[in-house]
C-alpha positions in Angstrom: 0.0 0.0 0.0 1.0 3.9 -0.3 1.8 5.4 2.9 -0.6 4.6 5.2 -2.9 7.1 7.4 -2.8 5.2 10.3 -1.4 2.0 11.7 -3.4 -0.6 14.0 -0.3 -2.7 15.8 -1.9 -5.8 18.2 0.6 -7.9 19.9 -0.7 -11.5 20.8 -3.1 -11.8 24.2 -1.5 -13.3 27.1 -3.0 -16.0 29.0 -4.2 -15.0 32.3 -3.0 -18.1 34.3 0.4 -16.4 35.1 3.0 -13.7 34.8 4.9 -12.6 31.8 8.5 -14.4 30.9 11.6 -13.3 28.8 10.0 -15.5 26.2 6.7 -13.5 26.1 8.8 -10.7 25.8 11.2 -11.6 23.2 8.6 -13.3 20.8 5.8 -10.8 20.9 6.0 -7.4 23.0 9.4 -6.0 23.3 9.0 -6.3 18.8 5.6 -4.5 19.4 6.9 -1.8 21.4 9.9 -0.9 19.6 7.9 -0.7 16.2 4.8 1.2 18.0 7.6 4.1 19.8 9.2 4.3 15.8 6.0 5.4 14.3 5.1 7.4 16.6 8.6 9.1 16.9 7.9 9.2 12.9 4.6 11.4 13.0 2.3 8.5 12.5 -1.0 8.1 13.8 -0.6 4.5 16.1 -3.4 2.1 18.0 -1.4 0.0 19.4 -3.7 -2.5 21.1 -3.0 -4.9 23.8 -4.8 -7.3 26.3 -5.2 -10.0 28.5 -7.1 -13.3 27.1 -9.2 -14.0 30.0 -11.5 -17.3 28.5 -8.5 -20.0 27.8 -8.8 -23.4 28.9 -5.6 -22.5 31.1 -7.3 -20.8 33.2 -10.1 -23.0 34.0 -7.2 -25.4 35.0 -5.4 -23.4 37.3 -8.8 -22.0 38.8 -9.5 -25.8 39.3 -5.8 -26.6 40.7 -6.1 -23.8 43.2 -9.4 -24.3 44.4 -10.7 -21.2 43.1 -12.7 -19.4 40.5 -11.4 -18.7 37.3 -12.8 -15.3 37.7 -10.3 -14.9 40.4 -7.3 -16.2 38.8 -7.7 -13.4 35.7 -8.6 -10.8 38.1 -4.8 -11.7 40.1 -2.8 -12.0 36.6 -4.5 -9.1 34.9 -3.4 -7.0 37.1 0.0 -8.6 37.5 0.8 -8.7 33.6 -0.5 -5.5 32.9 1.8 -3.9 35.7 4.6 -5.8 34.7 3.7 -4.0 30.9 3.9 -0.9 32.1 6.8 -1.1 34.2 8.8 -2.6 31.5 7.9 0.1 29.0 5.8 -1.6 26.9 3.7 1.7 25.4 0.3 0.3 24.8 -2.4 3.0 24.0 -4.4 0.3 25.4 -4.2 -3.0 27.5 -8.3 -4.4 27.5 -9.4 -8.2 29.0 -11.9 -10.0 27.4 -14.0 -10.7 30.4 -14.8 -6.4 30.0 -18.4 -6.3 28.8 -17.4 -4.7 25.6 -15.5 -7.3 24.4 -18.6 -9.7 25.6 -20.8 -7.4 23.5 -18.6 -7.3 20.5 -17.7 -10.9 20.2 -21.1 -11.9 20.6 -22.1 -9.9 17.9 -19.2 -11.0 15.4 -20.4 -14.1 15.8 -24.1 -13.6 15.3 -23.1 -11.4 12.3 -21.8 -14.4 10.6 -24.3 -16.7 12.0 -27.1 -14.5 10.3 -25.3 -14.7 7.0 -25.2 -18.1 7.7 -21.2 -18.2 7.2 -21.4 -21.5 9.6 -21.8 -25.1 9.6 -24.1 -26.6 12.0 -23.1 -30.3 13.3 -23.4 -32.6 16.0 -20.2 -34.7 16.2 -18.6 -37.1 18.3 -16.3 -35.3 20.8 -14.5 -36.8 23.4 -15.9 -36.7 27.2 -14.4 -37.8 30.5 -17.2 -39.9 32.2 -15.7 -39.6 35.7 -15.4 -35.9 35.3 -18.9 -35.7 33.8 -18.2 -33.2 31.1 -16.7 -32.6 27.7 -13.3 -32.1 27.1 -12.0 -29.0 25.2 -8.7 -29.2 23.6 -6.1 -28.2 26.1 -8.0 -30.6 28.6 -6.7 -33.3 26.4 -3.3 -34.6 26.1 -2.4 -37.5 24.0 0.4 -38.6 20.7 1.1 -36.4 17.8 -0.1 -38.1 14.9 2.6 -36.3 12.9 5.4 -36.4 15.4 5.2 -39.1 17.5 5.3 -36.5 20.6 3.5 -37.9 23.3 2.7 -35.0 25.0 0.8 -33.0 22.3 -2.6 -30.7 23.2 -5.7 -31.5 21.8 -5.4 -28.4 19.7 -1.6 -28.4 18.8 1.7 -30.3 18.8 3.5 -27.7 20.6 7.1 -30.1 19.4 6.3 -30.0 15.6 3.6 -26.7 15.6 0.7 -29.1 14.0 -2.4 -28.0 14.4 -4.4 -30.5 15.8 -8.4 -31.5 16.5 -8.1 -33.7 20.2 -10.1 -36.5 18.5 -6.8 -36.7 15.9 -4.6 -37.9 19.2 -3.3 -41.1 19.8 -3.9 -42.6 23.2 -5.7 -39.5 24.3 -6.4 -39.0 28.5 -8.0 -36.5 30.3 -5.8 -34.0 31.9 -8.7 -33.6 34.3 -8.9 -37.2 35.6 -6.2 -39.1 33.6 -9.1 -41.1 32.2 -9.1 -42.5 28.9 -12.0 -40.1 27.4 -14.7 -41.3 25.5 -16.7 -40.2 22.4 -20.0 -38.4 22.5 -22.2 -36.7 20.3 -22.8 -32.7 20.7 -23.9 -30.2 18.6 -21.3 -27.4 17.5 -21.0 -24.3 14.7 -18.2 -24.8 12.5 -16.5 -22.5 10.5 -15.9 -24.0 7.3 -11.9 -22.6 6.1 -12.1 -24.8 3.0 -14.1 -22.8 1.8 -11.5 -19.7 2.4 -8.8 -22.1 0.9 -8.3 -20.1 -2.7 -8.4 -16.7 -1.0 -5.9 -17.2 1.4 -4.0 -19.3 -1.3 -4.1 -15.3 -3.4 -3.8 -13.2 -0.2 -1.1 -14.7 1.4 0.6 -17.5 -1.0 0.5 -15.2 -4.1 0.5 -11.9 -2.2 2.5 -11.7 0.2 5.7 -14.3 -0.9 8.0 -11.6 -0.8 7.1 -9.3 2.0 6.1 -11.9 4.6 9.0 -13.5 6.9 9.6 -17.0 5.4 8.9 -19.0 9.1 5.4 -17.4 8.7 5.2 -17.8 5.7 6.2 -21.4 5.2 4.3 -22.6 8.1 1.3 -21.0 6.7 1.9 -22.5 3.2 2.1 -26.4 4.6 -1.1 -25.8 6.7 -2.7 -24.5 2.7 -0.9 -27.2 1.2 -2.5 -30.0 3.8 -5.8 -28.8 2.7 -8.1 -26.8 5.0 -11.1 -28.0 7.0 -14.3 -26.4 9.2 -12.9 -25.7 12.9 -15.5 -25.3 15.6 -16.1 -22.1 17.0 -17.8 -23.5 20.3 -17.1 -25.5 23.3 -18.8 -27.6 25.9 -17.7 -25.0 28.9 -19.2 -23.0 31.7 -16.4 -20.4 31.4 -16.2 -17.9 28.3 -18.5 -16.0 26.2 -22.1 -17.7 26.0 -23.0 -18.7 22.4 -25.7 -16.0 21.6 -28.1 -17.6 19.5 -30.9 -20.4 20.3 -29.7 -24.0 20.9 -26.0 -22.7 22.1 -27.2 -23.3 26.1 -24.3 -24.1 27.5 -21.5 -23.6 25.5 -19.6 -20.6 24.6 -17.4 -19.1 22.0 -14.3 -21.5 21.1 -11.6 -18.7 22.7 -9.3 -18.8 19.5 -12.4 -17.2 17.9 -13.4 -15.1 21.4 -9.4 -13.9 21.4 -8.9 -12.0 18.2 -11.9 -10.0 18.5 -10.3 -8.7 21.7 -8.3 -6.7 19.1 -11.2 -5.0 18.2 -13.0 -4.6 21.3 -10.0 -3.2 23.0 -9.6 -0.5 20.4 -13.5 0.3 21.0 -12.6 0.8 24.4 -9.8 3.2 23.8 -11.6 5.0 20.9 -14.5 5.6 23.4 -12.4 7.1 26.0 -10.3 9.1 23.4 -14.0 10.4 22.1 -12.9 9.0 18.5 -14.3 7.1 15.9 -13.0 2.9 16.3 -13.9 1.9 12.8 -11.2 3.6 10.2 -8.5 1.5 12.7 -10.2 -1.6 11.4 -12.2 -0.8 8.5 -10.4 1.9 6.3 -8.0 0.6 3.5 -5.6 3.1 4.0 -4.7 1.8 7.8 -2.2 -0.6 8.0 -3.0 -3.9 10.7 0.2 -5.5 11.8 -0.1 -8.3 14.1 2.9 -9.1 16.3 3.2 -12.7 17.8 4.7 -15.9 18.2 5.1 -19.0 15.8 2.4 -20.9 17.9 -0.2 -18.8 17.3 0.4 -18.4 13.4 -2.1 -20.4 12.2 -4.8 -18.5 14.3 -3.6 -15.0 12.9 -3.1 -16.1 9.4 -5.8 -18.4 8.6 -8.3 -18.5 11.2 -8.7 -14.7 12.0 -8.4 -13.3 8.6 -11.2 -16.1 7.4 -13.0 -14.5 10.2 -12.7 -10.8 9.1 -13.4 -12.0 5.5 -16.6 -13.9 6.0 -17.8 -10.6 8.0 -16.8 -8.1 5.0 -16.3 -5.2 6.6 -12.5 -5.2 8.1 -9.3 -4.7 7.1 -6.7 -7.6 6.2 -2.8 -7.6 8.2 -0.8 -6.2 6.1 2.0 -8.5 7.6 2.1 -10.8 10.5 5.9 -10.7 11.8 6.0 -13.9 14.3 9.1 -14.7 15.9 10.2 -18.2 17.2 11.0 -19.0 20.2 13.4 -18.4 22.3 15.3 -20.9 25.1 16.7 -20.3 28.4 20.1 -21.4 29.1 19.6 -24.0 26.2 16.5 -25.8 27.4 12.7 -24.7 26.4 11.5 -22.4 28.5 8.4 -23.8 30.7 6.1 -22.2 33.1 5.0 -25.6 34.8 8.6 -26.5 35.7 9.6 -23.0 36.4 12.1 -22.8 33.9 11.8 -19.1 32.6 12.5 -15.5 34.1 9.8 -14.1 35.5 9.3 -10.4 34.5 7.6 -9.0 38.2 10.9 -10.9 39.7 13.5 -9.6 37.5 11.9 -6.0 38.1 12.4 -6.7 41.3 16.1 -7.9 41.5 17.4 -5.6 38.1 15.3 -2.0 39.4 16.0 0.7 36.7 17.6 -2.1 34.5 14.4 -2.3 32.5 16.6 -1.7 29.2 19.3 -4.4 29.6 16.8 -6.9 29.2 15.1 -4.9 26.5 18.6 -4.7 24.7 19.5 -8.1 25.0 16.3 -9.9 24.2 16.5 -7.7 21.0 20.1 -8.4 20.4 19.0 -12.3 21.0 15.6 -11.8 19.2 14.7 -15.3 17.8 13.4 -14.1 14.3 13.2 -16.4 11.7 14.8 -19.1 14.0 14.7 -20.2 17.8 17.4 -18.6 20.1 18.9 -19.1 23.1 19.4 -16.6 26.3 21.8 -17.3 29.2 22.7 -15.1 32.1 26.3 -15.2 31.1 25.6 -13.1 27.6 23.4 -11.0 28.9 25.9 -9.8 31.7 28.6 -9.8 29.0 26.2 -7.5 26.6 25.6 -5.2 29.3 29.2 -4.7 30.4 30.9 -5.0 27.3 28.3 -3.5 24.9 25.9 -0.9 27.3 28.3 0.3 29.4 31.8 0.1 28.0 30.2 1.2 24.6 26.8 3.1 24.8 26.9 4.4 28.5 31.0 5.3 27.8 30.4 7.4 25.1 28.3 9.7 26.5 30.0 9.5 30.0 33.2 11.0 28.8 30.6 13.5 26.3 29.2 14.8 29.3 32.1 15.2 31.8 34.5 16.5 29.6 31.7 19.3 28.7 31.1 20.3 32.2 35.1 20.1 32.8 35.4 22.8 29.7 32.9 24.7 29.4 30.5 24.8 32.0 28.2 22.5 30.5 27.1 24.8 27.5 28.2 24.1 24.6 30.6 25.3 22.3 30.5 27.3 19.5 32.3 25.4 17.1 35.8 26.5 14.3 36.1 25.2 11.4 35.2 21.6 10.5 38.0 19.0 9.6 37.2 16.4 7.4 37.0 13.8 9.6 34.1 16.3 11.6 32.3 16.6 8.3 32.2 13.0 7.5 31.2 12.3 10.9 28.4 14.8 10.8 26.8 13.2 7.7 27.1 10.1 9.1 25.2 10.9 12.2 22.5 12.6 9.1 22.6 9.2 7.7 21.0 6.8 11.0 17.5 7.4 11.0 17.3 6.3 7.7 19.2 3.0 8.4 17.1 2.3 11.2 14.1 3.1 9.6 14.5 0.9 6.8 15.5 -1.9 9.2 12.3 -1.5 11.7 10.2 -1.2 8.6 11.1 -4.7 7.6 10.4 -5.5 10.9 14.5 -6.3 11.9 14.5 -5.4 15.0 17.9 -6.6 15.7 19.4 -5.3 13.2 18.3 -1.7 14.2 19.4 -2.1 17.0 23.4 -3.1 16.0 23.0 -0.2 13.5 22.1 1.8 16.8 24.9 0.9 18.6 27.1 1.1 15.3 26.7 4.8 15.8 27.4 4.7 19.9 30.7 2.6 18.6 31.0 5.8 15.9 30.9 8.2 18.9 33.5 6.8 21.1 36.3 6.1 18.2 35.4 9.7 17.1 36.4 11.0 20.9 39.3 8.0 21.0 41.0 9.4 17.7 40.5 13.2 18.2 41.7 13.2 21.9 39.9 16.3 23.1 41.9 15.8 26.3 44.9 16.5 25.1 44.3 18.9 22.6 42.9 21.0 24.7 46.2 21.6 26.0 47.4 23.0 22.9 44.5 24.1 20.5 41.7 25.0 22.7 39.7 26.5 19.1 40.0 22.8 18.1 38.8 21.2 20.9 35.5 23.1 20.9 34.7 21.9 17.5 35.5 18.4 18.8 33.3 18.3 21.7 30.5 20.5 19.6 30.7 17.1 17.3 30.4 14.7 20.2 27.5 16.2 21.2 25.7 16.4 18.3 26.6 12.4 18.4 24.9 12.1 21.7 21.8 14.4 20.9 20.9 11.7 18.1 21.9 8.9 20.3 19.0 10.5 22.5 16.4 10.3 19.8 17.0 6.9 18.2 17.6 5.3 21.0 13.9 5.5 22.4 12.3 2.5 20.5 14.8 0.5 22.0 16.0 2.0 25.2 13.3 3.9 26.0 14.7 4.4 30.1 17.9 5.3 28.8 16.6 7.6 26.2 14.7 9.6 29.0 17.2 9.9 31.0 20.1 11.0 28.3 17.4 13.3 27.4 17.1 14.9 30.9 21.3 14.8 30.7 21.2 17.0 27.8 18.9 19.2 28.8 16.1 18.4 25.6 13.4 17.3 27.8 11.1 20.1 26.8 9.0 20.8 23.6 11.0 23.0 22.1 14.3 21.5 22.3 13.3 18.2 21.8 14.7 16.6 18.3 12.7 14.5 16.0 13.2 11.4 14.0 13.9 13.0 10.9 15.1 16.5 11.8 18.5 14.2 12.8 18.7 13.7 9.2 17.3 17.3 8.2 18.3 19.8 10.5 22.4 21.1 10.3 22.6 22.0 14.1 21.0 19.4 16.9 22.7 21.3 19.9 22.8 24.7 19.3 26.0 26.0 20.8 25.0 27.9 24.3 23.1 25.5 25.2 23.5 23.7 28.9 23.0 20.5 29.9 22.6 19.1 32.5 25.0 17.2 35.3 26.7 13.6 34.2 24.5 10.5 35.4 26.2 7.1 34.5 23.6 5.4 31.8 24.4 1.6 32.7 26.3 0.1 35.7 28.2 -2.9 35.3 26.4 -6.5 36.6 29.0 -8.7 39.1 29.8 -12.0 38.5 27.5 -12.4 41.8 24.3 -11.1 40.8 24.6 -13.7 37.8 25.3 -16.3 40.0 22.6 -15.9 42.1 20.0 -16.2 38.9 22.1 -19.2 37.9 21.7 -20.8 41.4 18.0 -19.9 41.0 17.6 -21.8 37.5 19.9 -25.3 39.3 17.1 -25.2 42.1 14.3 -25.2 40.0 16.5 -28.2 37.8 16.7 -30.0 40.7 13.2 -29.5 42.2 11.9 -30.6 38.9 14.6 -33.4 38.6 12.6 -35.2 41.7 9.6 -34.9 40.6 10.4 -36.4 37.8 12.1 -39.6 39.1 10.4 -42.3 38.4 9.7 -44.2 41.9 10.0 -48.0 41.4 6.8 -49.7 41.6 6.1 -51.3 44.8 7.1 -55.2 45.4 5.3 -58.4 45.8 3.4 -58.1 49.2 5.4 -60.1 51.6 3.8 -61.4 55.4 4.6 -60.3 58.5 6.4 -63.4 59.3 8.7 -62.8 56.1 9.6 -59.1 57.3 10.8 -60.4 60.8 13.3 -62.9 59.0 15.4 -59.7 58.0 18.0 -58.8 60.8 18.7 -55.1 60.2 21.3 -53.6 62.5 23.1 -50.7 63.6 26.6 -50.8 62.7 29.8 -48.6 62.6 32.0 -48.8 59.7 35.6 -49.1 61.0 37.9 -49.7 58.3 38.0 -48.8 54.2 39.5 -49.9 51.2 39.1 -50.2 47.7 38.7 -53.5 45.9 41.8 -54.3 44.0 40.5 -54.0 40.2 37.0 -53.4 40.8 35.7 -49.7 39.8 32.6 -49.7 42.3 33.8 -52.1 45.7 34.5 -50.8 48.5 35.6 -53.8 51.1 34.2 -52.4 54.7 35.3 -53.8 58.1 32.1 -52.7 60.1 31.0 -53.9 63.5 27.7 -55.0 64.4 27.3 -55.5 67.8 27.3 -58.8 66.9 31.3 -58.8 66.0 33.1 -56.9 63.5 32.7 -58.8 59.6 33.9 -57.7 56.5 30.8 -56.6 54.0 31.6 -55.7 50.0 29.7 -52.8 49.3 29.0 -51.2 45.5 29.8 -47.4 46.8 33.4 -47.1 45.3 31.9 -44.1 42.8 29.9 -42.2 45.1 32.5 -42.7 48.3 36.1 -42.9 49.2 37.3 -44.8 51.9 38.2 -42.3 53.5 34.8 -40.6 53.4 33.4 -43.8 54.9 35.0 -44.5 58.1 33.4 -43.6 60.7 29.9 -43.6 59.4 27.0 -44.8 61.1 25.3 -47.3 59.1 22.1 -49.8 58.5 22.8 -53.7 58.0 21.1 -56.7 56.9 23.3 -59.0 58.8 21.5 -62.4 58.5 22.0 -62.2 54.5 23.6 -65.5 53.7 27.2 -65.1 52.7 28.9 -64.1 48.8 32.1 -64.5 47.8 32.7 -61.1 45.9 36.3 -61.7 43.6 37.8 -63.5 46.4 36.3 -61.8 49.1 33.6 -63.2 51.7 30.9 -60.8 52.2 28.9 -61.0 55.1 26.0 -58.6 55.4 24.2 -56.1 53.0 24.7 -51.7 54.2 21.4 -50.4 53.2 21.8 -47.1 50.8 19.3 -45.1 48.3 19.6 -42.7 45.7 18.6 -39.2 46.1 17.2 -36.9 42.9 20.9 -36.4 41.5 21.1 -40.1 41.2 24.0 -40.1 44.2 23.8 -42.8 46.6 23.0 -41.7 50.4 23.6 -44.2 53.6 20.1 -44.8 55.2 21.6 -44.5 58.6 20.6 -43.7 62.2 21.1 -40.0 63.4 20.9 -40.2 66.9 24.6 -40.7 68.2 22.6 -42.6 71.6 21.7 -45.5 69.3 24.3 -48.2 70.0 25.9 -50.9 67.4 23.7 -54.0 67.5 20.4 -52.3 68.3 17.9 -54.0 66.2 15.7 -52.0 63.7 12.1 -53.1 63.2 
């Protein structure tokens, strides 16, 4: 399209079952924000639209985990995600929830919109139902084998291994995740909305239209799911929680939530218009808007099938003009999972990093998995912050501002003539905004951001080669022109840093003094205007942009990720199935004493013996024991230990043993002496 009048930017909805993570962040809404702050900085006209997705099938289960009502498990994470949001810097014009009655009102009319013009398929099918739970099952309460992968852990919607999208009655070995049941089949009546029907229109809109302009995971994953051949999806549920199905025979059941969740778009961009006293409709309706969606790869086929099937078969709205999902991105190279804790919360890391909002910004964008999955650890992103934010970014203008206030005051100088090297820098600084631009445009985020700080990097070899601090000691003409250079460097740095650094930008702002209207520079007046800083200016007192993070503070997360390993380690050890049932009379035929191990020493040729001298009570006996890789001998003397000493005798490579030391494993897999703690508890005692 030609330049549009406005832009509509939604960024996916986030569950409300928990807070936000690093991989929430680096998929959808760090992208979002840093495209939103660019168009704005740009002059454009921006809705960008957020909210919480208050009707998933998540939610029901943790409300049912917890003992509470799901109306009380969005009310808690609503308010915790959209705090986090706003901490964090994420610059939504507005953050809705589809439980709000507007979104009720508008979703229920979508739907009866396309109901009239009888856009639906009516059928009762067989769906699958947990007897001992006495109700349907909707797809996320149904886990089971990917019939594509072979993963046995898929949802009955999607294969969250291979990112096939799934009905729960194509599952293999499907259970309940309700009761652990095997479900069963049963008919009930549902609306489908036929997408074969949508198959050569999307085949032209997307296949055709949008082969060059579209990233190539979307658009490849798109393509295979065209390719597979397209069929009706319901648009209902069996549930009590979610939007009732407003037209008659729909008693209980409600909207399917992937058709409930888009609409929030909409809805929550009624909400704002409303309060803004604006019409909603030319941010969803007018062809000269442009609708960018921003999410991850698993919801792709929802944004680029399902949705714009939707917004076709109701005729009135606008089509994305792209759909820029990322991939997803890892934590110290495992998937990051909010059931076993493996993930950085964003409320906790805004509580242990306050006012470091923009290293985690910088880092997820320097990491940003965009057209393949990537990996953050806590070792790159301290290394990124010292080596890159602080030694680059943050040194530049340190020295900038310092040297400035050492001068001259703090006002800047009026500058001599310009060398060549000044000149060349100048039009370099004259050249960014357009590099950036054309890099956010094609939604490269990372990129922009190296071009960024490619100019911070321009700034510091700039002061390293022209050494104002020791020309000033001999041409003090010269060394107002240099610093009158430097600061035009950092003035710009100010600006373009915003989508990005948005913290950081504020606060250089507030260094230089450019905080007001008046002196504030725009986007494009970098590139257009000759003078930035007008000389006679002052600025403001030096404030160090970035500290440096200690090898502690990293530890410490580390230390946080090994607990929650280890916690997740043991409950995940499988516990050996319990033994044939033995009598009473067969458990008092074991002789289990307390002994004393007294001597040490390693089997001769034989990794994992250990022959023990140990005495019973009954008389000190040498017993062969299998501890040689978890103990020394050394380790071992001493010990208090448990002994089956009526266990007929084994000759071990030579060696009679004469009793069994009783051990276990713990959730590392390292063996531990089940032993007696009380030091009163003399050799020979029986235990029974």
């Amino acid at each position: 399209m030609n330049k549009p009048k406005r832009y509509t930017i939604t960024s996916a909805l986030p569950y409300t079952n928990g807070p936000i993570h690093i991989g929430h962040l680096a998929g959808v809404y760090v992208p979002a924000d840093i495209y939103a702050r660019y168009l704005r900085l740009t002059g454009n006209d921006v809705a960008f639209i957020g909210g919480s997705d208050e009707h998933g099938v998540p939610i029901t289960i943790k409300a049912k985990n917890e003992g509470v009502s799901p109306q009380d498990v969005v009310d808690k994470y609503h308010a915790i995600i959209k705090q986090s949001f706003k901490e964090f810097g994420i610059s939504f014009d507005n953050y809705s929830r589809t439980s709000a009655k507007i979104h009720h009102e508008t979703a229920s009319e979508f739907f009866k919109t396309l109901y009239d013009k009888g856009d639906f398929i009516e059928e009762v099918t067989a769906q699958l139902y947990d007897e001992k739970a006495n109700q349907f099952l909707a797809d996320r309460f149904v886990t089971g084998t990917c019939p594509k992968c072979g993963n046995e852990e898929a949802y009955g919607d999607q294969c969250e291994k291979c990112g096939t999208s799934l009905n729960a009655t194509d599952l293999i070995n499907p259970k309940s995740a309700l009761t652990g049941n095997v479900p069963t089949l049963k008919e009930t009546k549902h609306w489908f909305l036929p997408l074969d029907r949508y198959e050569s229109f999307l085949k032209e809109w997307i296949l055709e239209g949008h082969k060059k302009d579209w990233k190539p995971n979307v658009y490849g994953q798109v393509k295979s799911w065209i390719d597979d051949g397209l069929r009706p999806r319901a648009v209902t549920r069996d549930l009590d929680w979610g939007i009732p199905v407003p037209v008659e025979g729909g008693e209980g059941k409600v909207l399917y939530v992937w058709f409930d969740a888009p609409i929030g778009y909409i809805s929550s961009t009624k909400e704002w218009a409303k309060e803004k006293g604006i019409d909603w409709e030319p941010y969803w309706k007018s062809n000269d808007t442009k609708l960018v969606h921003f999410i991850g790869k698993d919801n792709i086929v929802f944004h680029c099938i399902i949705f714009p099937a939707m917004l076709k078969a109701e005729g009135s709205y606008i089509l994305p003009e792209n759909v820029p999902a990322n991939e997803f991105l890892n934590l110290e190279g495992n998937k990051l999972s909010t059931s076993k804790n493996w993930a950085v919360w964003l409320p906790d890391y805004l509580k242990e990093f306050p006012g470091q909002q923009d290293v985690l910004r910088y880092v997820l964008t320097a990491n940003a998995p965009e057209t393949k999955d990537n990996d953050f650890t806590w070792k790159d992103f301290q290394a990124r912050n010292n080596n890159e934010l602080v030694a680059i970014f943050g040194n530049f203008i340190n020295r900038v501002v310092v040297l400035t206030k050492k001068y001259y005051d703090g006002i800047i100088p009026a500058p001599n003539t310009f060398s060549e090297v000044d000149q060349e820098t100048l039009a370099a600084v004259k050249a960014y905004p357009g590099v950036l631009s054309s890099s956010i445009e094609r939604y490269r985020f990372r990129e922009a951001q190296q071009e960024l700080m490619n100019l911070a990097r321009l700034g510091n070899k700039y002061l390293a080669d022209e050494e104002p601090w020791k020309v000033i000691k001999v041409d003090e003409a010269r060394t107002q022109t240099i610093m009158y250079v430097a600061l035009q460097i950092a003035s710009a740095l100010a600006t373009l840093s915003e989508p990005f650094l948005p913290f950081t930008s504020a606060k250089l702002k507030s260094i230089l003094n450019i905080t007001s209207s008046a002196a504030e520079i725009s986007w494009d007046g970098i590139s257009s205007k000759e003078i930035l800083l007008p000389s006679g200016h002052k600025i403001g007192e030096a404030e160090l942009l970035f500290s440096k993070i200690e090898d502690e503070t990293i530890q410490y997360q580390l230390d946080k990720l090994e607990a929650s390993k280890k916690v997740n380690e043991a409950a995940n050890k499988a516990v050996e199935p319990q033994k044939e049932t033995i009598t009473f009379d067969d458990f008092t035929k074991l002789d289990i004493r307390v002994g004393t191990v007294l001597e040490a020493e390693k089997m001769p040729k034989a990794k994992k013996l250990l022959v023990l001298k140990v005495d019973t009570g009954l008389d000190v006996r040498t017993i062969v024991s299998g501890i040689a890789e978890s103990f020394s001998p050394e380790e071992v003397v001493g010990k208090r230990v448990t002994v089956l000493v009526n266990l007929a005798p084994r000759e071990l490579r030579g060696v009679e043993s004469q009793g069994m030391i009783l051990m276990t494993e713990n959730a590392d897999g390292k063996l531990v002496f089940v032993n007696p703690d009380d030091a009163n508890v003399a050799n020979g005692l029986q235990i029974s």
